[in-house]
Every structure is written in C-alpha cells, then in structure tokens.
MIFI-681885 format. One record per residue (C-alpha): residue in three letters; z, x, y. Coordinates in steps of 0.1 Angstrom, whole numbers, padded with zeros to 4 digits, always signed. Layout:
ALAZXY
...
//
This chain:
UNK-0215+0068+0188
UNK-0201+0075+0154
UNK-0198+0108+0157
UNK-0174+0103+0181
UNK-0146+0087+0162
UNK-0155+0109+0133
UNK-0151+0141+0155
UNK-0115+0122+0164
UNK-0100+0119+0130
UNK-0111+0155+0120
UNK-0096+0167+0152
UNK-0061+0151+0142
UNK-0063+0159+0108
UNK-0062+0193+0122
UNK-0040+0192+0147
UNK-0011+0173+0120
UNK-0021+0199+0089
UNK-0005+0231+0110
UNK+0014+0211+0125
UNK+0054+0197+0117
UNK+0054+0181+0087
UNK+0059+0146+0098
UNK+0026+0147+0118
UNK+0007+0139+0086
UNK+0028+0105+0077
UNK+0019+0092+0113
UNK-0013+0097+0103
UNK-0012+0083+0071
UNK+0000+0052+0079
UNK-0020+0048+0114
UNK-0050+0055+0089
UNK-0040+0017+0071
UNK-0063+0001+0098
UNK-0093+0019+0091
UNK-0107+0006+0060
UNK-0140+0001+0071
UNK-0145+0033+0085
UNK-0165+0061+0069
UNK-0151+0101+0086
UNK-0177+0115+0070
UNK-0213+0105+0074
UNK-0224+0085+0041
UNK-0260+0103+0044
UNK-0238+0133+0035
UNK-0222+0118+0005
UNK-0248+0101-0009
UNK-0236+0065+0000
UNK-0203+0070-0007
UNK-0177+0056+0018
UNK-0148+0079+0019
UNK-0120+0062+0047
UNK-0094+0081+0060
UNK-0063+0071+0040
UNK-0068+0089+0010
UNK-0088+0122+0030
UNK-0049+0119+0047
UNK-0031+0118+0013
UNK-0049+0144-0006
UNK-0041+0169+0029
UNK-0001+0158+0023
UNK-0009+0165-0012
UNK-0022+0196-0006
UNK+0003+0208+0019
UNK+0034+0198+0005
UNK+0026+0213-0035
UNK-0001+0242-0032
UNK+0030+0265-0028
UNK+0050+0279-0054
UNK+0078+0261-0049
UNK+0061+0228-0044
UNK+0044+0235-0083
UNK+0079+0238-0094
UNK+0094+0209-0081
UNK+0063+0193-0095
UNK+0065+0207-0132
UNK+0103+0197-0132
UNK+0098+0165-0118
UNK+0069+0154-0141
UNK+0091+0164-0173
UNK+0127+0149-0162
UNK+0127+0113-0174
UNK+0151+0103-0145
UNK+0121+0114-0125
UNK+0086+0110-0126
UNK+0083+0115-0161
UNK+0070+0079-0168
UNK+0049+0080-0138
UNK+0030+0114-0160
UNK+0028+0096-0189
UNK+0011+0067-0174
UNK-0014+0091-0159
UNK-0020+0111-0193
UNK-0022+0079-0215
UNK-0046+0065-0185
UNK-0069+0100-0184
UNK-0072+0100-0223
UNK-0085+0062-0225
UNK-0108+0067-0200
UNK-0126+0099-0210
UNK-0127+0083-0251
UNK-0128+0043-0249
UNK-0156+0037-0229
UNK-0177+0060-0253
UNK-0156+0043-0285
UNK-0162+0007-0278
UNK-0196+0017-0263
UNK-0216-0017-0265
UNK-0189-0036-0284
UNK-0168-0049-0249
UNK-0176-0071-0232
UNK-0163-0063-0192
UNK-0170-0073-0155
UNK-0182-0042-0134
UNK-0163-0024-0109
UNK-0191-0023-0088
UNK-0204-0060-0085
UNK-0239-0059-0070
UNK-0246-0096-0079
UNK-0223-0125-0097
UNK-0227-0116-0129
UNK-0204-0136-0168
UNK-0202-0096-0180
UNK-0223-0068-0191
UNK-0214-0044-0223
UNK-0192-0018-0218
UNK-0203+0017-0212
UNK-0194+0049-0196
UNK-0202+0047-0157
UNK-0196+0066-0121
UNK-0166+0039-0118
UNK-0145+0056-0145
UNK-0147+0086-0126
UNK-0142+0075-0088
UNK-0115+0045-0099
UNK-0096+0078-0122
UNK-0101+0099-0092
UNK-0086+0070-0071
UNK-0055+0069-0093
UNK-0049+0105-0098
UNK-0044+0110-0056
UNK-0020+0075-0061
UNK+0001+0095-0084
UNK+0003+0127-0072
UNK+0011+0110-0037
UNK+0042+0099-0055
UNK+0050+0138-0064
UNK+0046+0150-0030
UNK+0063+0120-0007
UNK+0090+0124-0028
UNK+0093+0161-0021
UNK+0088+0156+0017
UNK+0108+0127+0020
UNK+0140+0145+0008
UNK+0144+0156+0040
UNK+0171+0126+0060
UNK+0151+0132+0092
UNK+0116+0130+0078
UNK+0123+0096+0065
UNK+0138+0086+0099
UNK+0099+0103+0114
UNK+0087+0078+0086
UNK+0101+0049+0099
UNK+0087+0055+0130
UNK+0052+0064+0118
UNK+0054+0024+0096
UNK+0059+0013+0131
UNK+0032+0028+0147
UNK+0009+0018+0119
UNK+0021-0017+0122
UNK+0011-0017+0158
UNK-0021-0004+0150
UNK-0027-0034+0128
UNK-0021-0057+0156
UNK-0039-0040+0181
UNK-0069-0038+0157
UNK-0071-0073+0151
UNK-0061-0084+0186
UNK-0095-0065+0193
UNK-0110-0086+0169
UNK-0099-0114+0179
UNK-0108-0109+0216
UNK-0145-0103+0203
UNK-0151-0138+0203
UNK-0144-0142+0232
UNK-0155-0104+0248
UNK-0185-0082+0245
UNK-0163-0058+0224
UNK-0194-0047+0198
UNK-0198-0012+0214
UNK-0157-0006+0206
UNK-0160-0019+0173
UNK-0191-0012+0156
UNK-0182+0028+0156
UNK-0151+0022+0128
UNK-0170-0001+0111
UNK-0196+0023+0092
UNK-0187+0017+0053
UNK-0217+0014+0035
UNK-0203-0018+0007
UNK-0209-0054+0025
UNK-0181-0061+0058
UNK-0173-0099+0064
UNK-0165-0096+0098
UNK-0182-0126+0116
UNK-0166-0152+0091
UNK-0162-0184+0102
UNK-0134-0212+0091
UNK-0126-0246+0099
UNK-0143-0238+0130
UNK-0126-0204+0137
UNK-0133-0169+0135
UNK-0112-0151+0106
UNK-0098-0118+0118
UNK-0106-0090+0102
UNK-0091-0063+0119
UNK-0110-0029+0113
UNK-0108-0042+0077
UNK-0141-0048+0057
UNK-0127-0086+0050
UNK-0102-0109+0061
UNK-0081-0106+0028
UNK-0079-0070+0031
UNK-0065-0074+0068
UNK-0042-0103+0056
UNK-0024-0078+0032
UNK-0027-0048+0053
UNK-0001-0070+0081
UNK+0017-0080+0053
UNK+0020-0048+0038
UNK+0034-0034+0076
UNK+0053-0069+0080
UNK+0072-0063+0047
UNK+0081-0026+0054
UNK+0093-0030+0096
UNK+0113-0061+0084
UNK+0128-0046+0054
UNK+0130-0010+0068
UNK+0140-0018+0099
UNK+0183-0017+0096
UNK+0172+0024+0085
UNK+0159+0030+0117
UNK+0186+0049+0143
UNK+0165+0044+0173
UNK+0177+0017+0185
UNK+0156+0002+0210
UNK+0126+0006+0180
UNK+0151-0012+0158
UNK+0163-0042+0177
UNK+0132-0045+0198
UNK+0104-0028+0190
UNK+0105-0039+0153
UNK+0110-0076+0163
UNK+0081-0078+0189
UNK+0055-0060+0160
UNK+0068-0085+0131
UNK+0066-0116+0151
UNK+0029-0102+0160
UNK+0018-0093+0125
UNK+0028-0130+0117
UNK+0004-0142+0139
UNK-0023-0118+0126
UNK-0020-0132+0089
UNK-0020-0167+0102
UNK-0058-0158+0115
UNK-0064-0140+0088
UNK-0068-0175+0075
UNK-0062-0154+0042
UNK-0048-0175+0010
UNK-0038-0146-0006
UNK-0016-0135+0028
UNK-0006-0170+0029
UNK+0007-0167-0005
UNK+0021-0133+0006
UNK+0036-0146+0037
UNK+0057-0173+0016
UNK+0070-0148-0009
UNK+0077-0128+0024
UNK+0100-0160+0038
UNK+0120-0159+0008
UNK+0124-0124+0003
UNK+0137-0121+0035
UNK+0163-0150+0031
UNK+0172-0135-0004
UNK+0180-0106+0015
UNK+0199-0121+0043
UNK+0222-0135+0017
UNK+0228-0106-0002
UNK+0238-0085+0030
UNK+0260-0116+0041
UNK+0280-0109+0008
UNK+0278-0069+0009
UNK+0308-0047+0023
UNK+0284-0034+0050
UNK+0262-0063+0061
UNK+0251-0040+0093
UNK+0243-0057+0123
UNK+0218-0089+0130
UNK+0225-0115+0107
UNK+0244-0136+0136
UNK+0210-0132+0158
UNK+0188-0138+0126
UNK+0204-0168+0114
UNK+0202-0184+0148
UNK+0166-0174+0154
UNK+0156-0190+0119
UNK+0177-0220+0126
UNK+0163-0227+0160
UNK+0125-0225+0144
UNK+0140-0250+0121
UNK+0150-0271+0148
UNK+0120-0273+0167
UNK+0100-0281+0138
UNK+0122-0310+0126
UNK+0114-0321+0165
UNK+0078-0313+0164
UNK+0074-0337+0130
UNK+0094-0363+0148
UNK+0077-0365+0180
UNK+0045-0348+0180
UNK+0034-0351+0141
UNK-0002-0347+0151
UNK+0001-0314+0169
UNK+0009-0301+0133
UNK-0022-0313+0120
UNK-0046-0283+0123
UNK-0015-0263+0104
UNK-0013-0290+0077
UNK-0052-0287+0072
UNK-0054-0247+0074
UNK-0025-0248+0042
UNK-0047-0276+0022
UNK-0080-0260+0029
UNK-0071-0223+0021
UNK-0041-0227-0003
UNK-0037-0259-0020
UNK-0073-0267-0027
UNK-0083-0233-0033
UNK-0083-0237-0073
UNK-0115-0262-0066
UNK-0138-0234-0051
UNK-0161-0212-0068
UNK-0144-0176-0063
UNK-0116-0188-0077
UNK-0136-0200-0107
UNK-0154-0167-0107
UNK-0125-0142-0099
UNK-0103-0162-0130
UNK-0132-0155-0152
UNK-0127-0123-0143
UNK-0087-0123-0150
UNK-0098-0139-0188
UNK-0123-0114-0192
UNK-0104-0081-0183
UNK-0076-0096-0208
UNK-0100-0099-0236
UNK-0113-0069-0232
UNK-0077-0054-0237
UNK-0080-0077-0271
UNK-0116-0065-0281
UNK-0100-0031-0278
UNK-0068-0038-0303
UNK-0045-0033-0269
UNK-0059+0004-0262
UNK-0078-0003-0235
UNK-0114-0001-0219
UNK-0107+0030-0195
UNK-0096+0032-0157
UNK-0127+0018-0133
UNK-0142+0001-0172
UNK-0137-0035-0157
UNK-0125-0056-0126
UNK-0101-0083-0129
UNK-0083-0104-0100
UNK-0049-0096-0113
UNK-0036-0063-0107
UNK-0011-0068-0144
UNK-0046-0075-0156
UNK-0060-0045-0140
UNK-0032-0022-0153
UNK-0029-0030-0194
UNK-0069-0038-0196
UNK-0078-0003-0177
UNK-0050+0020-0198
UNK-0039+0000-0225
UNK-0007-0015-0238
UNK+0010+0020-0237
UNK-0002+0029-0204
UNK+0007-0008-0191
UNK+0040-0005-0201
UNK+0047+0030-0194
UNK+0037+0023-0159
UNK+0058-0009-0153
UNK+0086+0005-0170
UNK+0084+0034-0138
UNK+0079+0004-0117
UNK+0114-0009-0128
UNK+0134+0020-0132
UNK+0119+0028-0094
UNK+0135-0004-0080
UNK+0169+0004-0102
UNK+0176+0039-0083
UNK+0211+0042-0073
UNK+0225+0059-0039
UNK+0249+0092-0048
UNK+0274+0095-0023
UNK+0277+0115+0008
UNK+0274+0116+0043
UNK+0239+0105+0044
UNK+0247+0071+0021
UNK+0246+0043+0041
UNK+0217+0049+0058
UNK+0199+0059+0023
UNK+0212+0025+0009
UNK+0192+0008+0038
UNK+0161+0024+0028
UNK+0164+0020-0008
UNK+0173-0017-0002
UNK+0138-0017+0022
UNK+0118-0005-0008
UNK+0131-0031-0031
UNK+0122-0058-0008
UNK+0092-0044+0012
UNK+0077-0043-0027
UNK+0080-0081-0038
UNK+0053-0094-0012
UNK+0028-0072-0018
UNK+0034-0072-0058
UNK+0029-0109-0057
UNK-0003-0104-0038
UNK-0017-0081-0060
UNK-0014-0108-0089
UNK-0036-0130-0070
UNK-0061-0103-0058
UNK-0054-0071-0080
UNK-0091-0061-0089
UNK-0082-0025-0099
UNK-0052-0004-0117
UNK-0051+0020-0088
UNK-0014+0010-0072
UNK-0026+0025-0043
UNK-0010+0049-0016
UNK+0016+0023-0001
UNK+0031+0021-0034
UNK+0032+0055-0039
UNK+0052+0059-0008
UNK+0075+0032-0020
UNK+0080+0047-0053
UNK+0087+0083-0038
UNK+0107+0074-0011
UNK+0132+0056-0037
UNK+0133+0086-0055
UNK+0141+0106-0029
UNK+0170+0088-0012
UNK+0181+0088-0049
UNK+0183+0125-0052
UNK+0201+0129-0021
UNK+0192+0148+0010
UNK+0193+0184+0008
UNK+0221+0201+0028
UNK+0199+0219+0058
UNK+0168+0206+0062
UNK+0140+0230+0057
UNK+0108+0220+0074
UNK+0074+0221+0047
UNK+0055+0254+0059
UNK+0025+0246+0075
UNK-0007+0245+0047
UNK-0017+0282+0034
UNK+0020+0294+0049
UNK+0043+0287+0020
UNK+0062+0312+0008
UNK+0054+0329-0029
UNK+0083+0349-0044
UNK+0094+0354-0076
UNK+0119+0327-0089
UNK+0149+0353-0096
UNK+0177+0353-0068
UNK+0185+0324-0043
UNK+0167+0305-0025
UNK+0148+0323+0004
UNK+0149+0316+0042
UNK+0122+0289+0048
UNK+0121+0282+0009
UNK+0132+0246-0004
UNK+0157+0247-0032
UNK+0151+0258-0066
UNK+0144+0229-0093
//
C-alpha cells in the first residue's frame, strides 16, 4: 500500500517540474500536510525519513537557479545588502561554526542532543550526523529564500500562490477531518499509507477524554501549527487574492475550519498561537480602519466579531455550564501547563542551549550541536552571537520592506502587509516550541515573497523555463526572448 502514495507524489513532482512554473508552489504548500510521510522508502535511506516538503523545495530550487540567469540573480542578490546579503552572512557565519566548534569545544559543552533517544540532563558536545542533516536542513531554508524570491517577482505567480496557500489550507482540514472521523470510522487502511516516518508518531493520543487530532502530522503540536501556519497566511493574505469568490468565501469557510482543527488539536502551543492570532488580526483591523485604502470587509468583520461577542456574553449569562468543558480544556493545556514534566524538561533544555552559547564565549556550538524549546535559543546557541544577530537583523529589515510605486502597488501592499502579520503567530510559537535554528520553508516563503513585492514586478512576465530548458547566453546585449532581466 505504500507504494502507492509514493508512486503518487513522484508522479506529480514530475508532472509540476516540466510543467508552468506555479505547478511547483501548489505542490509545496499541499506538501505541509504530509509530515509523516516518508516518498521514498526508509529501507533505501538507511532510516532516514525524507517528507515531501523539502524533496518539493530543493526541485523549485533547482528549477528556478540552475540556469545562468538564475546564478546571476543569485550572486547579485547574495552581495546587495538591501537584499539577501544578511540572509548570506547568516549562512556563512552558521557553516563556519559548525564545521570548527563542535571539534573546538570537543568535550568541554555541555548540550542536549538533536536526536533524543531517551530523556537525558546533557551529554558532552561532539561532532555528530546532526550537524550535518540540521546544516543541510538550513541550507535548502536559505536558498528557498533566493529562489521564491526570483519566482515570485512575477504579479501573477503570487496571485497562483495565493491560491496554492488555499489549497494547502484545505488540505490541512481535510487531513484532520479524516483524523478525526477515525474514531469514529474504520479509516486505518486510508491512513496508515502517509504515515510511514520512521521517528515515534503520536497519533492515538488521548485528552480529557478525547482523541487529539493529528492530522497526517507525526503529533498534535505539529498539526496545531501547521493550521495555524495556513490560518495566519489565508486571513492575512486573503484581501491579495483577485478571485473573488476564493476571497470572500472560500477563504472564510477554510479559516473558520482550521479554527476548529487547532481547537482539537488540544495543542497549548496552538492555543498560545491561536491568541496571538486574535490579536494580530484585531491589530490589523485597526490599522486598515485608519489607512487611506481600508479595502473591503471590515463592515462584515466587525459585525461577525461582535455577534461572537454577543453570544458569548449570553452563553455566560444563561448557560455558564455549557462553557465548562472550554474553561477546563484552557486550565488543563494552557494555564497549568508550567506544572507538568515536559515543560520542566523542554525549559531545561531552553537553559541548557543558552549556556552552551556561554560555555562557548557567544560563538556558538554549531547548527544541529543542541536542541532547545525556544527557536531565539535555537538560533544564537547553534551560530553564535554574530550569526544570531545577523539573522534577526534579516528578519527585521524583511518586515520593514517598502512598496515602490506602480500599477501593481496596491495589491503588492496587501501582500506585504499579509507577510507582516501572517509572521507574528507563528514567530510566537516558535518561542514556545523552537527546537532547532532551521526557520524552515514557510518562512522562507515569507521572507522572499516580501522581497519580491519590494522589488517590484517586472514589466512582461516571463514564465521560468521548465528545469534543464533555461537559456545560457553570454551576458553582453539585452535581455533575450524567454530570458528574465539582467541583475
């Protein structure tokens, strides 16, 4: 039965690589529900699980800069310090700590393993396979951001985008819809084919005396922030979106649905997540009350919020009790969650990874050298106080882009706005859960896409050439038919 979905994947990742260049971001983000699923056999790989989001980026990788041009825009945008220069740095500063440090403070550190095989107060640091997989993790992060940002010059790519978050977002309910039903349905024979990771799945978790959804997810935290990854980009992306029926339908139904999903995620990092969420949004709301183009909604929003207001205010007057099993969901998972042992052992972890950075007078232990459950933690104890900042200092200049004008402005202000906001949830998350300094492929997208809005769209849209069809010509003369501009 495996073979079957495997066989599935491989035909699509075909079918998108020669095929228009959007058909690879549908399948990047429809790829977001998959984490526990293995496309190529782990008996092949040596136990290994590969899943199919970053297969997915390294093929947009590979098809949007293994072309002459695409090595130039790469070389120009890795030296421009508007650009991606920071982003470069980070990854040079985090490539040198983690070929020298681990061998440097060999012994010396003390640091929690990537890979946990049992509870463990530390181990000495040394050189390991983790260095390698968790650098080669971070490398296809970063050079996602080159390439997104190259493809999503393009104004109608990014509106194909938009549709392809939506898509993945529906996946993410439908995936943990099936879960759901599995309680209730003989649903093992669907399942059981995407779930083939070799590292421990949680799937048949058990709460207050309900099953935790999991999705196609190897745990019900990783679901809980894949819906609010997809609930934070369709909300915030969603006034970008010039379909219309996708925009003021389609998006509504999929948020209201990936709320629900976090809710039985019974997550408390989600339900962390799904707070910051609320405000975010409202911060929003306000701030495009106040703007000179508010866009269109915000009667229909604030009526919707109010109403669910409303008929809560009625709900605690008349019915207190049916709030109960809300009110015990919150305490159990949220408020008393400071008195259970993983969150002992995962703040151990936290201290740990920041004494490390210490131990190592602020250089660093190396990328994949030690976990924490903070990704700030994660980011200066893996590369250092130079690599920490270099990267955060990306991180802020990404969320400071500014719009040049043209025909195309509006709209790219809507998107830029979307990346702002879509980022907050997630980042907040990642404090509470962050066990690695890879910022991962959503990011990356984020990052990119701000970038590109920034640079403007080009004038006529060139589609990418289809992998092993890019053009090679000398770079004297203009610009050739089929050939994106010069950088």
């Amino acid at each position: 039965m495996e073979a079957i979905p495997i066989a599935l994947f491989w035909g699509f990742v075909l079918l998108s690589l020669f095929g228009k260049p959007h058909a690879l971001l549908y399948l990047f983000f429809g790829s977001f529900s998959f984490g526990a699923f293995a496309v190529i056999p782990s008996t092949l790989t040596g136990g290994l699980t590969l899943t199919p989001t970053p297969i997915v980026v390294l093929l947009i990788v590979a098809r949007t800069l293994c072309s002459r041009p695409g090595i130039e825009f790469f070389v120009s945008a890795a030296l421009t310090p508007k650009r991606l220069l920071l982003l470069f740095l980070y990854w040079v500063v985090a490539l040198f700590v983690t070929v020298f440090m681990p061998r440097l403070f060999m012994n010396e550190v003390t640091i929690i393993p990537v890979r946990l095989e049992l509870s463990t107060f530390g181990e000495p640091l040394r050189p390991s396979t983790q260095n390698f997989s968790q650098m080669a993790y971070l490398t296809i992060s970063v050079f996602a951001v080159f390439a997104f940002t190259r493809l999503m010059r393009d104004a109608n790519i990014r509106q194909q985008a938009l549709k392809a978050i939506c898509l993945g977002g529906a996946l993410a309910l439908f995936t943990g819809l099936l879960d759901f039903a599995s309680q209730f349905v003989p649903l093992d024979a669907v399942l059981a084919p995407f779930r083939t990771a070799t590292y421990a799945l949680m799937t048949e978790v058990e709460i207050l005396g309900g099953k935790r959804v999991v999705g196609l997810m190897p745990e019900a935290s990783a679901y809980g922030f894949l819906c609010i990854t997809f609930l934070g980009l369709i909300y915030f992306f969603r006034h970008g979106i010039r379909d219309r029926w996708l925009r003021e339908t389609g998006a509504p139904i999929l948020i209201i649905g990936l709320i629900g999903m976090i809710w039985l995620s019974t997550s408390s990092a989600a339900y962390v997540g799904l707070v910051v969420f609320f405000l975010a949004a409202a911060l929003e709301w306000t701030v495009r009350k106040s703007s000179r183009n508010p866009g269109k909604g915000l009667g229909v929003e604030f009526w919707t919020v109010w109403s669910a207001i409303i008929l809560v205010g009625l709900v605690v007057l008349f019915a207190p009790a049916l709030l109960d099993p809300i009110v015990e969901k919150v305490n159990e998972m949220v408020l008393n969650k400071s008195k259970t042992s993983s969150y002992e052992e995962r703040s151990m972890w936290t201290a740990v990874g920041w004494q490390a950075l210490w131990d190592t007078w602020g250089v660093g232990v190396g990328i994949g050298a030690t976990r924490t459950s903070n990704f700030a933690a994660a980011v200066f104890s893996n590369s250092g106080l130079i690599g920490g900042f270099l990267y955060f200092a990306f991180v802020w200049q990404s969320m400071r882009r500014k719009i040049p004008a043209g025909p195309e402005a509006l709209n790219s202000q809507s998107i830029l706005n979307g990346v702002r906001y879509a980022y907050i949830p997630t980042f907040i998350v990642s404090l509470l859960i962050g066990t690695t300094p890879d910022f991962n492929n959503y990011n990356a997208f984020l990052y990119a896409t701000a970038l590109a809005v920034a640079l403007g769209s080009r004038k006529q849209p060139v589609p990418t050439p289809a992998f092993g069809q890019g053009p090679w010509r000398p770079l004297t003369g203009s610009p050739q038919a089929g050939e994106l501009p010069r950088w």
